[in-house]
C-alpha positions as CSV (number, residue, x, y, z in Angstrom):
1,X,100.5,65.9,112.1
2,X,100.0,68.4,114.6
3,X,102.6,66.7,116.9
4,X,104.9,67.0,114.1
5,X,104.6,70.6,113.1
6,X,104.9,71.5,116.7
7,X,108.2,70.0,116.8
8,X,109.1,71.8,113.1
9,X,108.2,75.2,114.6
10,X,110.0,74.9,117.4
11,X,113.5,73.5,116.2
12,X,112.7,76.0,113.2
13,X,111.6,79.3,115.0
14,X,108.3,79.4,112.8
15,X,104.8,79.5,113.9
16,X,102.8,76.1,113.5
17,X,100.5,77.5,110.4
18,X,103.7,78.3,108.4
19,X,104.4,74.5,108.2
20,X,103.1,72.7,105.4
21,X,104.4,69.5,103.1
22,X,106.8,71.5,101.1
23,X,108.5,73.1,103.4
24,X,112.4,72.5,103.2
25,X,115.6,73.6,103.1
26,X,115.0,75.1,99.9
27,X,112.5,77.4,101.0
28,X,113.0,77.9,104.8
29,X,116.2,79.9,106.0
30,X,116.1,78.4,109.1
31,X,116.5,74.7,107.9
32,X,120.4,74.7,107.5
33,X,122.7,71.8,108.2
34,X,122.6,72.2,112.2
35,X,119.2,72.2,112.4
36,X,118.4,69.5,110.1
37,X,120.3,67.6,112.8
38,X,118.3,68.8,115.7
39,X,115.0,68.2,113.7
40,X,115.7,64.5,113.6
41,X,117.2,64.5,117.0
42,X,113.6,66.2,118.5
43,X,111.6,63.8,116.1
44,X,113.0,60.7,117.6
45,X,112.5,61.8,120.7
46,X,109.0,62.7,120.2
47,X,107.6,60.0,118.6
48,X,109.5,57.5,120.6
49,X,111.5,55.9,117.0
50,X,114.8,55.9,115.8
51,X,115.8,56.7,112.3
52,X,118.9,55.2,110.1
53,X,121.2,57.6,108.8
54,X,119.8,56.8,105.1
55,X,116.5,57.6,106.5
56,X,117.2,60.9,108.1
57,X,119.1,61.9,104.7
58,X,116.1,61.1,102.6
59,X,113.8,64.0,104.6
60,X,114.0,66.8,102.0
61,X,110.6,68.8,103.1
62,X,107.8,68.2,105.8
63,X,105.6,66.0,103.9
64,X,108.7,63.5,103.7
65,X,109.2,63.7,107.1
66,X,105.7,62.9,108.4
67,X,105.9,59.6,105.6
68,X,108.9,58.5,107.5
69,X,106.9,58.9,111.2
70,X,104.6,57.4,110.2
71,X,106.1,54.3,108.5
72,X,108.3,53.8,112.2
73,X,104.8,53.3,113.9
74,X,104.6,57.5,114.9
75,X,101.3,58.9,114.4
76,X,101.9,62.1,113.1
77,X,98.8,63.3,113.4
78,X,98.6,63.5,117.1
């Protein structure tokens, strides 16, 4: 999961102890419509998968996002 957050604070301008399962859109400023973009874009590229469009629509906080890794083969926790 550390991987993972690393990438979330970066795209997101946060410090890795802010990110947690709930964060989203609803409660992070920085999570608008562009960066929800780039979030997938840097995930992919991290983890070495590639995500539908249904898939990357379904990420609505952190926690779904590290379900999603993780079911493409990514070990979050890395």
């Amino acid at each position: 999961m550390e991987k993972l957050k690393t990438v979330f604070a970066a795209v997101l301008g946060m410090s890795v102890e802010n990110i947690h399962d709930d964060l989203s859109p609803d409660n992070c400023p920085a999570w608008d419509s562009l960066n929800a973009i780039i979030l997938i874009t840097e995930i992919e590229k991290a983890f070495g998968v590639k995500f539908t469009f249904d898939e990357a629509m379904a990420v609505k906080n952190f926690g779904d996002a590290t379900k999603l890794v993780e079911s493409k083969g990514g070990k979050s926790h890395e």
